[in-house]
C-alpha positions as CSV (number, residue, x, y, z in Angstrom):
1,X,-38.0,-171.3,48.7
2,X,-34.3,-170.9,48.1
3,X,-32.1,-170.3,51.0
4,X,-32.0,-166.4,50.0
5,X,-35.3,-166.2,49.2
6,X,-36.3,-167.8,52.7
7,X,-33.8,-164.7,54.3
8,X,-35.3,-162.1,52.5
9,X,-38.9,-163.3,53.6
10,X,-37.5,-163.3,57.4
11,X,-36.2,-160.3,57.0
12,X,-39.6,-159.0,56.0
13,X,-41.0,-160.9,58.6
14,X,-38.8,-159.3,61.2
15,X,-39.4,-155.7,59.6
16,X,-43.3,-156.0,59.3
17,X,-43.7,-157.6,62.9
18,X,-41.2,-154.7,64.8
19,X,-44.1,-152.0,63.1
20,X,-40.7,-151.2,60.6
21,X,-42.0,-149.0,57.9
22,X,-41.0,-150.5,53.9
23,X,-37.3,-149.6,53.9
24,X,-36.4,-147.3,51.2
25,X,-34.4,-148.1,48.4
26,X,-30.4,-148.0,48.9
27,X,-29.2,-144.6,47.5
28,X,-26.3,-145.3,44.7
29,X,-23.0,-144.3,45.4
30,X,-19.8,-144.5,43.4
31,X,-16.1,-144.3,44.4
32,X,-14.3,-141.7,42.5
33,X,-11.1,-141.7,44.3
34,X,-9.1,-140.2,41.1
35,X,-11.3,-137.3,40.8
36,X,-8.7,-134.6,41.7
37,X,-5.9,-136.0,39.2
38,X,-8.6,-135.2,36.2
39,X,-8.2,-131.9,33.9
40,X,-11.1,-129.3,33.7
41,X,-12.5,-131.2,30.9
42,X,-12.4,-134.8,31.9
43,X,-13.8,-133.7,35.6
44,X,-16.9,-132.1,34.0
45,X,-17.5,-135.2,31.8
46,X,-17.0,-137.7,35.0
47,X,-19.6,-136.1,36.8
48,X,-22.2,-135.4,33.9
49,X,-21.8,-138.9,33.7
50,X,-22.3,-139.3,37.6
51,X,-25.4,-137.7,37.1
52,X,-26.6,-139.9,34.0
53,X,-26.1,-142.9,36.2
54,X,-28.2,-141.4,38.9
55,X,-25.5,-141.1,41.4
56,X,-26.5,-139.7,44.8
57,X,-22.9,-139.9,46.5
58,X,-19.6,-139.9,45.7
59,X,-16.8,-141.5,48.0
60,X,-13.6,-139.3,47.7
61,X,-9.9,-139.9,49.2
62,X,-8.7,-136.7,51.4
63,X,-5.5,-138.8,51.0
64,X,-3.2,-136.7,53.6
65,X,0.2,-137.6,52.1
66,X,-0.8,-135.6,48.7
67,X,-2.5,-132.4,50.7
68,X,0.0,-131.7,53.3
69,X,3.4,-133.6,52.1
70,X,5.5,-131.3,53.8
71,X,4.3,-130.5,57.6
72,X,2.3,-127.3,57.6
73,X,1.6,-126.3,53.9
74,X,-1.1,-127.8,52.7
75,X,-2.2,-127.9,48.8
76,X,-6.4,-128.1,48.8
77,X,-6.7,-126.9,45.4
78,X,-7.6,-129.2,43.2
79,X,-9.7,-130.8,45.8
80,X,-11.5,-127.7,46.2
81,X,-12.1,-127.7,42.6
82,X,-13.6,-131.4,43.0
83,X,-15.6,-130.7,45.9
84,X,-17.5,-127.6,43.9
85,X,-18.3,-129.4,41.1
86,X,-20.3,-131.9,43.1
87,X,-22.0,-129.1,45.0
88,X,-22.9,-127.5,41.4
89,X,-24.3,-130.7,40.7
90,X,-25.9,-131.8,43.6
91,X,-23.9,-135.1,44.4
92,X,-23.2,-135.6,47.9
93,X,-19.4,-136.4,49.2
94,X,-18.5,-139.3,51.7
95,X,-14.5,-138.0,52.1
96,X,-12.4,-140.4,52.7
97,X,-9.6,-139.6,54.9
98,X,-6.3,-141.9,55.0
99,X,-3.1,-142.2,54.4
100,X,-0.2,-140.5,55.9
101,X,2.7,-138.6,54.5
102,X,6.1,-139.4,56.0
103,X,6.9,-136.6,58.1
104,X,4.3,-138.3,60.3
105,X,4.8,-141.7,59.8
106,X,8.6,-142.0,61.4
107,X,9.6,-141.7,57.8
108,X,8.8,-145.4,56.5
109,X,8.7,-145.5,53.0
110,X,5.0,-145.6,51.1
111,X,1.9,-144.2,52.8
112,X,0.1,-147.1,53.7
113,X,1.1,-146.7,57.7
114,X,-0.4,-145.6,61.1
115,X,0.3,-142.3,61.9
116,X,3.3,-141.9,64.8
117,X,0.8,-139.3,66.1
118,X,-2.9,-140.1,65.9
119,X,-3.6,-136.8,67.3
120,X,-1.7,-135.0,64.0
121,X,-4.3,-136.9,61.9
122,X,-7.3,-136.0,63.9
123,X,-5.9,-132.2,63.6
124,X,-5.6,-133.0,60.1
125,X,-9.3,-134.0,59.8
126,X,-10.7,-131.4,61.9
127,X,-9.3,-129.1,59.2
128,X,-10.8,-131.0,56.5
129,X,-14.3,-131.2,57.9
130,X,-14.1,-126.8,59.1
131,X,-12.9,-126.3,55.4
132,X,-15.4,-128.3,53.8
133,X,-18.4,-128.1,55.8
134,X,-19.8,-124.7,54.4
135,X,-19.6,-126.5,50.7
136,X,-22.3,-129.5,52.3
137,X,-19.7,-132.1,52.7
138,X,-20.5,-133.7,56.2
139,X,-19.6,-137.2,55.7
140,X,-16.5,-138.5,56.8
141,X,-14.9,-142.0,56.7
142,X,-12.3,-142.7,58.4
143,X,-8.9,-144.9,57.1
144,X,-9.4,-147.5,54.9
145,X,-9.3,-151.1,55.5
146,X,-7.5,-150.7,58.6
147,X,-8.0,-154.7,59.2
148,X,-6.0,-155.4,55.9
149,X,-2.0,-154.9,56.4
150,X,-1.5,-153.6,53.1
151,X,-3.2,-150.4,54.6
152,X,-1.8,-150.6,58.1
153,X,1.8,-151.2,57.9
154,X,1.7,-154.6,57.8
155,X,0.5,-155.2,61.2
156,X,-3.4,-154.6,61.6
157,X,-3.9,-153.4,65.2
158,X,-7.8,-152.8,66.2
159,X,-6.8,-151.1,69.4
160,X,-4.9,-148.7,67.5
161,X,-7.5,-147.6,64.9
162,X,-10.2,-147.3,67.6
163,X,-7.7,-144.8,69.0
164,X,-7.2,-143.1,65.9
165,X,-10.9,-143.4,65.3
166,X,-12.0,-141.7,68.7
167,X,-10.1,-138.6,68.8
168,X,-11.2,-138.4,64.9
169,X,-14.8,-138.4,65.7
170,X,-14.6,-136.2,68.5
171,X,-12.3,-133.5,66.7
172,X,-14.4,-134.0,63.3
173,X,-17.4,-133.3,65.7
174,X,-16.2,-130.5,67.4
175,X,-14.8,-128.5,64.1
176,X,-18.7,-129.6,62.3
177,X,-21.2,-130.2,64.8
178,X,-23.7,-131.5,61.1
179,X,-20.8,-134.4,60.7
180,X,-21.7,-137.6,60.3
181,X,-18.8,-140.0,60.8
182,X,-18.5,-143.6,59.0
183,X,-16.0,-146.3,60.3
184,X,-13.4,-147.2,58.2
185,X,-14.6,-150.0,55.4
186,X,-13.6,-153.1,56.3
187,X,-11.7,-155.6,54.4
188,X,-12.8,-159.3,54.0
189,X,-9.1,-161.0,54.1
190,X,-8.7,-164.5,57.0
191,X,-7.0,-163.5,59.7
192,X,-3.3,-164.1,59.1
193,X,0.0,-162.7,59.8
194,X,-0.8,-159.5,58.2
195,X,-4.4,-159.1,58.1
196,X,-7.5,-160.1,60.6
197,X,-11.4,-161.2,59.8
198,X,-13.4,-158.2,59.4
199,X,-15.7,-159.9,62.5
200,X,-12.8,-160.4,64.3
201,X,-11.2,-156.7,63.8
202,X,-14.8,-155.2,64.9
203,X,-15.3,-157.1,67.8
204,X,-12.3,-155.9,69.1
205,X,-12.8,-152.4,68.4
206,X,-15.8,-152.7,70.1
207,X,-14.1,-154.1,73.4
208,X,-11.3,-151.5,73.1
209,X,-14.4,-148.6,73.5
210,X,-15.5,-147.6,69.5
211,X,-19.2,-147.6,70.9
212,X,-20.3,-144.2,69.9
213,X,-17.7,-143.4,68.2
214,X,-19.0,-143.7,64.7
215,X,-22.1,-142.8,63.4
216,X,-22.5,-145.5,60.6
217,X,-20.6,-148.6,60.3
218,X,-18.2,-149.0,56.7
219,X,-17.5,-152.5,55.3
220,X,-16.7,-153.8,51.4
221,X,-18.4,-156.8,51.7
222,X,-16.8,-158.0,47.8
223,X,-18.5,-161.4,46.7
224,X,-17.0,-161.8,43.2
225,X,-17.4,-164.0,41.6
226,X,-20.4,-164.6,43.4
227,X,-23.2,-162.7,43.5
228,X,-25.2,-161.0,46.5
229,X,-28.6,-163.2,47.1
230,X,-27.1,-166.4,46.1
231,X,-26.3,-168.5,48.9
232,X,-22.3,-169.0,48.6
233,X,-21.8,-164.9,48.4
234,X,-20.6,-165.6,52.0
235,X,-19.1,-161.4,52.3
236,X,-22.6,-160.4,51.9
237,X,-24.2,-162.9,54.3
238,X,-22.0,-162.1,57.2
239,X,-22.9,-158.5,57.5
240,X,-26.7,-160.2,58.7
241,X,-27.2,-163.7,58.4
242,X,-24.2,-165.7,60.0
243,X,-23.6,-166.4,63.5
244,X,-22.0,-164.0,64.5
245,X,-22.8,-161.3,61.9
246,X,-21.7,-157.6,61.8
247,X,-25.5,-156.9,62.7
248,X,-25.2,-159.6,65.4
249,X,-22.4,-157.7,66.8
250,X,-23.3,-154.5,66.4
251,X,-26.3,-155.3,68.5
252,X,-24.1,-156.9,71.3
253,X,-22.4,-153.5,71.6
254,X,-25.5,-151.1,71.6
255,X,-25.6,-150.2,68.2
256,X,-28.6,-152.0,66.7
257,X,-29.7,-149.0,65.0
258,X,-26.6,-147.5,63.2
259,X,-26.4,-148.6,59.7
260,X,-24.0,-150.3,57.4
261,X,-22.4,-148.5,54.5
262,X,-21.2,-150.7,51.8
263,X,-18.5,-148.0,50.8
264,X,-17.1,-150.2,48.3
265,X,-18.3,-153.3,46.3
266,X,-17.3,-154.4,42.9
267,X,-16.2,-157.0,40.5
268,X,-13.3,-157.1,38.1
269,X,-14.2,-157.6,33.9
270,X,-10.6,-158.4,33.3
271,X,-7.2,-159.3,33.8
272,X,-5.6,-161.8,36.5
273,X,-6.6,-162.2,39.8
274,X,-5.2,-164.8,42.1
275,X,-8.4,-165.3,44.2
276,X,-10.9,-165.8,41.1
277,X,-12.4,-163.1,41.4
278,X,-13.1,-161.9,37.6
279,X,-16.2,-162.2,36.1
280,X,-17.5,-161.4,32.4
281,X,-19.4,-158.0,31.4
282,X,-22.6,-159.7,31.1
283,X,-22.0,-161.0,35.2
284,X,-20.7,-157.8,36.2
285,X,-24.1,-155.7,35.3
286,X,-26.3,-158.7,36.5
287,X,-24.2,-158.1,39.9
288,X,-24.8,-154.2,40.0
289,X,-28.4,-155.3,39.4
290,X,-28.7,-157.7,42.5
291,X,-26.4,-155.6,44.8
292,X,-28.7,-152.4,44.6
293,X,-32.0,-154.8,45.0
294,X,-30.6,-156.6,47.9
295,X,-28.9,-153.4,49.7
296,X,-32.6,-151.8,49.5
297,X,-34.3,-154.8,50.4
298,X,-33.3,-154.8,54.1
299,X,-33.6,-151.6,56.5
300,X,-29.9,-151.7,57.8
301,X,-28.5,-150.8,54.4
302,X,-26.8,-147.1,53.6
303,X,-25.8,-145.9,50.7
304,X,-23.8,-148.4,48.4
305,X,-20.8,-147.0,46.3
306,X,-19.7,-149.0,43.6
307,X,-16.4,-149.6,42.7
308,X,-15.6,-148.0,40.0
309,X,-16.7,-145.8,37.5
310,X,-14.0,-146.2,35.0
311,X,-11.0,-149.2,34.0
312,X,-8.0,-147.7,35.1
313,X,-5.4,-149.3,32.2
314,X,-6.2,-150.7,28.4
315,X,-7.0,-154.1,28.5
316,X,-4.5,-156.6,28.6
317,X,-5.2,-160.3,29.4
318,X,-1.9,-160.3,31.8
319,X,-3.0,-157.2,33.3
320,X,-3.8,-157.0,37.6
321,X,-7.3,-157.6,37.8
322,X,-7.2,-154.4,39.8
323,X,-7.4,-152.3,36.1
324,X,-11.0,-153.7,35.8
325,X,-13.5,-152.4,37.6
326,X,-15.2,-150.1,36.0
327,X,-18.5,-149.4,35.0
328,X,-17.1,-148.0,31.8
329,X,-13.5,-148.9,30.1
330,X,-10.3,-146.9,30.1
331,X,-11.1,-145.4,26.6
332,X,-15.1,-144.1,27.9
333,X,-16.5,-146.7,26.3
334,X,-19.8,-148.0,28.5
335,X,-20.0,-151.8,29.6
336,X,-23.6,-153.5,30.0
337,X,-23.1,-152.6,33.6
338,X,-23.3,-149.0,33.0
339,X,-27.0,-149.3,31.6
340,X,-28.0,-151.4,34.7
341,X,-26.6,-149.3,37.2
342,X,-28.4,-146.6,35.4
343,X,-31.6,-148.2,35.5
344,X,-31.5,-149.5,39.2
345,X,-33.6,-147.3,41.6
């Protein structure tokens, strides 16, 4: 067998030997993080399309800095207006909740920073989850990529998110008892001056007291160019089949049973990207092929939400790779990937 093959028969192995039942397959999600900027009409189109593609969740940013700029007044509108639409159509939201404004931040310019506070964000989530929770949304992640500086001032600090993260859960918790509460995604960057290994980052959240703290684990384990199954997609081996592993971890902590939500994995169809990491069409719906098989293949899998649903710019050769990862391009148009994704259980 090749080595993959050879993992996934362990796996099976394992799963048949514990008394495991068949795990299910992964449920599709999508990332649809613009959803509130869309009109009336471009909205209802996204999500008829959402439902075309067989889309059981959406992931979707409750980015704090646009819904309470100002301390105290708060503008929920056109997230309300989001939030129904998914109800109407029966898609499930896993809100994302990051980002803060700079009344909270010590006034630093941009959003990507720490709160001053962490208590002001937890308030700020406990209102979210009260508000939302009689429209069925329940699912709450919680920052992103806090291990990545570009989404932590700079200076990743594990200590500091599992701070954030506890009094998140508990006030999420005590405004919803239903919540269910995802760890921020992880980032897969080496550890430098500005970022830390996603293995690293969680074993020290761990030590500084996340254990049951979060009810499902969050991680974007990107591969691109490479492809989950084959051998060298090492972001996809690491959540279960290094040494250590997120899984291996995980289970050093207590938390064998809590699962991993993949809430974000992708590939890029265009533009420049200076790690390599753009592939053609034709590789990008082979990849949402193998992603979906592999995430149901193995029992520790949640849902998987692709990233994304639509190109954000025209194409442009020159263009950041970061225009390109859509499912569909800027114009509506639907890339092979669209069909496959469609098509995947």
């Amino acid at each position: 067998m090749t080595p993959p093959a050879r993992l996934r028969a362990c796996v099976l192995a394992f799963a048949l030997a514990a008394g495991m039942a068949a795990p299910a397959f992964a449920q599709k999600g999508i990332n649809g993080n613009e959803l509130h900027t869309l009109s009336a009409q471009e909205l209802g189109a996204t999500i008829a399309d959402y439902r075309q593609l067989g889309v059981k969740w959406v992931r979707f940013d409750f980015d704090w800095s646009v819904i309470e700029p100002t301390a105290g007044r708060f503008a929920f509108e056109r997230y309300d207006q989001v939030i129904d639409k998914l109800a109407q159509a029966e898609i499930q939201v896993l809100g994302l909740i990051a980002y803060t404004p700079s009344w909270a931040n010590g006034g630093r310019p941009g959003k990507y920073h720490p709160p001053q506070n962490p208590a002001r964000f937890a308030q700020f989530a406990a209102r979210l989850a009260g508000r939302y929770a009689n429209k069925g949304v329940h699912a709450w992640e919680i920052w992103n990529e806090p291990n990545l500086g570009q989404f932590w001032g700079n200076a990743p600090d594990a200590a500091a998110y599992t701070a954030l993260l506890k009094l998140t859960y508990t006030a999420i918790k005590k405004a919803d008892p239903k919540a269910f509460v995802v760890s921020a995604g992880l980032a897969q960057p080496a550890t430098t001056a500005t970022s830390v290994d996603s293995l690293t980052f969680l074993t020290a959240m761990y030590r500084n007291g996340a254990q049951g703290y979060f009810d499902a684990l969050g991680n974007h384990p990107y591969t691109s160019p490479r492809i989950p199954g084959e051998w060298m997609a090492y972001n996809w081996r690491k959540m279960s089949a290094t040494s250590p592993s997120v899984l291996s971890i995980m289970k050093q902590y207590g938390d064998a049973n809590k699962k991993i939500w993949i809430t974000e994995f992708g590939a890029p169809t265009g533009g420049k990207s200076p790690w390599g990491t753009v592939i053609s069409e034709a590789q990008q719906a082979t990849m949402v092929e193998r992603t979906l098989a592999e995430a149901a293949a193995v029992p520790w899998a949640g849902p998987v939400f692709w990233y994304n649903y639509r190109d954000f710019c025209p194409y442009k050769p020159d263009a950041d790779s970061e225009c390109f990862y859509g499912l569909t391009r800027v114009d509506g148009s639907r890339k092979p990937a669209f069909e496959k994704f469609r098509t995947s259980p």
